[in-house]
MDTraj code that builds the backbone (N, CA, C; nanometers):
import mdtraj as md
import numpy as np

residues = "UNK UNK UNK UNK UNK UNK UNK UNK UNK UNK UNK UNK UNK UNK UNK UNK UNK UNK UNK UNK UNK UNK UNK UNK UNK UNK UNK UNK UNK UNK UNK UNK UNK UNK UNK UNK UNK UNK UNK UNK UNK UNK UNK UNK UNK UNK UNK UNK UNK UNK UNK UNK UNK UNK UNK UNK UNK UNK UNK UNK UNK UNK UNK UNK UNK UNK".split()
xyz = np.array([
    [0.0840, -0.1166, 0.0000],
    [0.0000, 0.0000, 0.0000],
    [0.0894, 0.1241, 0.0000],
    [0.0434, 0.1963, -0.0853],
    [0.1260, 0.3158, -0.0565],
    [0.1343, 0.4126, 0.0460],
    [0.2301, 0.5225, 0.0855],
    [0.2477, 0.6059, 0.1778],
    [0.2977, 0.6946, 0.0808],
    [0.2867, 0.8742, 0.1874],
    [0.3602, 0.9420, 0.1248],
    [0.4736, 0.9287, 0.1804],
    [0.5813, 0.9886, 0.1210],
    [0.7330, 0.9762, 0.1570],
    [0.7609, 1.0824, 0.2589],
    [0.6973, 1.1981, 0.2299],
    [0.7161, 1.3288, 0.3463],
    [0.5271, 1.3805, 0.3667],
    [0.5725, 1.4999, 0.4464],
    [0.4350, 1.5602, 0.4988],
    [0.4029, 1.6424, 0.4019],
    [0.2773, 1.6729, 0.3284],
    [0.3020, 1.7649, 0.2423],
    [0.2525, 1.8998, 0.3208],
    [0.3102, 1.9866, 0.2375],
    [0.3148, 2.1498, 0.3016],
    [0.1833, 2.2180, 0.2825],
    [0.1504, 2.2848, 0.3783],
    [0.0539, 2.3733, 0.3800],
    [0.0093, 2.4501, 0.2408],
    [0.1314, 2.5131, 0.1646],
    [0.1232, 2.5517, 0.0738],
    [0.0674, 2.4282, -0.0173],
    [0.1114, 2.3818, -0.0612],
    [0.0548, 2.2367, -0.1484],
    [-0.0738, 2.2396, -0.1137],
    [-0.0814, 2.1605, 0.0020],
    [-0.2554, 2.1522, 0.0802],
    [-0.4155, 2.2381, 0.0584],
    [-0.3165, 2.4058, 0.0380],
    [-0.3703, 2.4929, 0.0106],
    [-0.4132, 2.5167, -0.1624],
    [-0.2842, 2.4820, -0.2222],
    [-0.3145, 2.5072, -0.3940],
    [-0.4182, 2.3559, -0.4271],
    [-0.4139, 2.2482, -0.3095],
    [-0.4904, 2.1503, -0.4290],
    [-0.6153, 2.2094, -0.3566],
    [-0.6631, 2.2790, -0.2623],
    [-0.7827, 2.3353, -0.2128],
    [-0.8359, 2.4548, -0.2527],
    [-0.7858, 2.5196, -0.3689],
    [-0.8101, 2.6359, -0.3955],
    [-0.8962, 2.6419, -0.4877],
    [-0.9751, 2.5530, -0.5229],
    [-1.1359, 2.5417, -0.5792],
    [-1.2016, 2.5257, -0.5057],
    [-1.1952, 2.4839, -0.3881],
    [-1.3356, 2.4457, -0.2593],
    [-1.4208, 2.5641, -0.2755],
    [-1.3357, 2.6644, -0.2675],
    [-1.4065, 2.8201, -0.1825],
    [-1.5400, 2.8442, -0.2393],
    [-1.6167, 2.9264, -0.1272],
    [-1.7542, 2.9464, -0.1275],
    [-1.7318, 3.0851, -0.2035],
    [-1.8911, 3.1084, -0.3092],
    [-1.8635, 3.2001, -0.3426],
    [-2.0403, 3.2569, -0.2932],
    [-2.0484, 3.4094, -0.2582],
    [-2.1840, 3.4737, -0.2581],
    [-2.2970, 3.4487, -0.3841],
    [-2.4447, 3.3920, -0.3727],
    [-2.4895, 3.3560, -0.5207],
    [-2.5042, 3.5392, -0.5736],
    [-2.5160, 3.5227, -0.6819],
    [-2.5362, 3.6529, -0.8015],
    [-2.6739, 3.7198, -0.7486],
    [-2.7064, 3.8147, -0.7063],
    [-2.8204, 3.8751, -0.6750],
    [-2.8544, 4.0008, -0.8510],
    [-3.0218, 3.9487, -0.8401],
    [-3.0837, 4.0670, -0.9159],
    [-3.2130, 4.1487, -0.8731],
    [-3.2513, 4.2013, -0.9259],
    [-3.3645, 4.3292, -0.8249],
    [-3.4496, 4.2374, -0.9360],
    [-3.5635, 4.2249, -0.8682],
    [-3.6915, 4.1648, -0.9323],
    [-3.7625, 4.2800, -0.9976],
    [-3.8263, 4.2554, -1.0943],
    [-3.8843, 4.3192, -1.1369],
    [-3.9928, 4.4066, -1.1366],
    [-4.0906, 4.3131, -1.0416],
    [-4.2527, 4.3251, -0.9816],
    [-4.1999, 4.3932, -0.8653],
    [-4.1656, 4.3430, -0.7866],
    [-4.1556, 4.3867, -0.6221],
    [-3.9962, 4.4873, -0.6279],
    [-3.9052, 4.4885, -0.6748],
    [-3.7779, 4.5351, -0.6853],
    [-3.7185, 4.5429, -0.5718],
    [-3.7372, 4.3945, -0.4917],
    [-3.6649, 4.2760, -0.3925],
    [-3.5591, 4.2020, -0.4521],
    [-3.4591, 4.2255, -0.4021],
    [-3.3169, 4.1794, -0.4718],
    [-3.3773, 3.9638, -0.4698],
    [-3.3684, 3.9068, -0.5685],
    [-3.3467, 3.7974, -0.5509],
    [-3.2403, 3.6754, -0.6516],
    [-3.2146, 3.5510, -0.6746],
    [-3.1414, 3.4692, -0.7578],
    [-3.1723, 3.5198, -0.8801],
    [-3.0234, 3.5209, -0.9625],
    [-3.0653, 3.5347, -1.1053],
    [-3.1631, 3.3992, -1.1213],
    [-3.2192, 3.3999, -1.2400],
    [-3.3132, 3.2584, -1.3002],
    [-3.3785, 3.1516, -1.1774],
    [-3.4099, 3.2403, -1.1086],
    [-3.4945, 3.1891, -0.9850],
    [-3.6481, 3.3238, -0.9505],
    [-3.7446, 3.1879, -0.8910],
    [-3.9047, 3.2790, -0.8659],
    [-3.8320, 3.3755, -0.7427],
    [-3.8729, 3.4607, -0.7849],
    [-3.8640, 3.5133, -0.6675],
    [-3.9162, 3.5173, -0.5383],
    [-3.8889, 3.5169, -0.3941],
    [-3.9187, 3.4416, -0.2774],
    [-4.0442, 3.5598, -0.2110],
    [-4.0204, 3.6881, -0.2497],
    [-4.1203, 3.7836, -0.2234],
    [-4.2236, 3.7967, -0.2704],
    [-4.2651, 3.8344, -0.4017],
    [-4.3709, 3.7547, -0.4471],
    [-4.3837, 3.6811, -0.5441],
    [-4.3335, 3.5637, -0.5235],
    [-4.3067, 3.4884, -0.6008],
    [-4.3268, 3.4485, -0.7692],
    [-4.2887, 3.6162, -0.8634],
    [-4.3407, 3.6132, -0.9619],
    [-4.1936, 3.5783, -1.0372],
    [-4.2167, 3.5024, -1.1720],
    [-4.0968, 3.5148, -1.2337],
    [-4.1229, 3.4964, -1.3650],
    [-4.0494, 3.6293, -1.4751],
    [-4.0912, 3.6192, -1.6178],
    [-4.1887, 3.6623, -1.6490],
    [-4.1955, 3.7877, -1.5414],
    [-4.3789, 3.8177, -1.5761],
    [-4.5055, 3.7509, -1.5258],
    [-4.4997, 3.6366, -1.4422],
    [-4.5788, 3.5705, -1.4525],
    [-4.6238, 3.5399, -1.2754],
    [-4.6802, 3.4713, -1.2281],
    [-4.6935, 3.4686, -1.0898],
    [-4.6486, 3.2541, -1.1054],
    [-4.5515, 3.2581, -1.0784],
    [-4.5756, 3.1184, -1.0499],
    [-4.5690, 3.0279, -0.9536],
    [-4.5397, 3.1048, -0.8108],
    [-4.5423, 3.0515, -0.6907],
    [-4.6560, 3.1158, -0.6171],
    [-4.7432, 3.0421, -0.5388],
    [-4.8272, 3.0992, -0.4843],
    [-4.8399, 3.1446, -0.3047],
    [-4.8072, 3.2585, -0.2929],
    [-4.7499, 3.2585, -0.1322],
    [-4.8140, 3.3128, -0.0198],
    [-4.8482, 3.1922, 0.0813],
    [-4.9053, 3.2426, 0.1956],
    [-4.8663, 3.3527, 0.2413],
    [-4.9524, 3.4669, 0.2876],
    [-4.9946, 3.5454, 0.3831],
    [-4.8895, 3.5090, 0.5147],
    [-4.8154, 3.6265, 0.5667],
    [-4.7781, 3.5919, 0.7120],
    [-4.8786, 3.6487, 0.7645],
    [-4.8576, 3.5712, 0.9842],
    [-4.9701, 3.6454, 1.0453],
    [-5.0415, 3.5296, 1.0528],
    [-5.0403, 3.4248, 1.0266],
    [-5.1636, 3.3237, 1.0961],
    [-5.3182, 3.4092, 1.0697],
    [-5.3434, 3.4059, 0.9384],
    [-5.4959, 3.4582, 0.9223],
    [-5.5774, 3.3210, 0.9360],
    [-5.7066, 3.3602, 1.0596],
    [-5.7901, 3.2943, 1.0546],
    [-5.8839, 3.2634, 1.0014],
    [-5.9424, 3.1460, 0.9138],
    [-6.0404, 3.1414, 0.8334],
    [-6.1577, 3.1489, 0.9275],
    [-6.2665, 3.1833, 0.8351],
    [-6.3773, 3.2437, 0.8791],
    [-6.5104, 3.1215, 0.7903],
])
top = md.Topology()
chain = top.add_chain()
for i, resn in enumerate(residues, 1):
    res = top.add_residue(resn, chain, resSeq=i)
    for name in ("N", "CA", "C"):
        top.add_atom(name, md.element.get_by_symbol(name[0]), res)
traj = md.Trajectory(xyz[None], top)
């Protein structure tokens, strides 16, 4: 089975890790509401996207039906 021969260096460790990194997603201002949200995503405010309404979103506040 193999071993390595020495310890490898931090530096090394670091360059084969230097794709991991997190990056912030891309924010855009919605159109309808002009609530920053994902490019090519519904938007979470009111969930319209493309013009269109395609998520349908509860009311906060616990409204009681009647």
């Amino acid at each position: 089975m193999g071993l390595p021969k020495r310890k490898v260096s931090h530096a090394r460790q670091g360059d084969r890790r230097s794709h991991l990194a997190l990056t912030a997603p891309s924010l855009v201002e919605c159109p309808h509401c002009h609530q920053m949200r994902r490019s090519h995503h519904a938007c979470p405010n009111c969930g319209y996207y493309r013009g269109r309404q395609v998520v349908d979103l509860k009311k906060k506040g616990g409204e009681a039906a009647s």
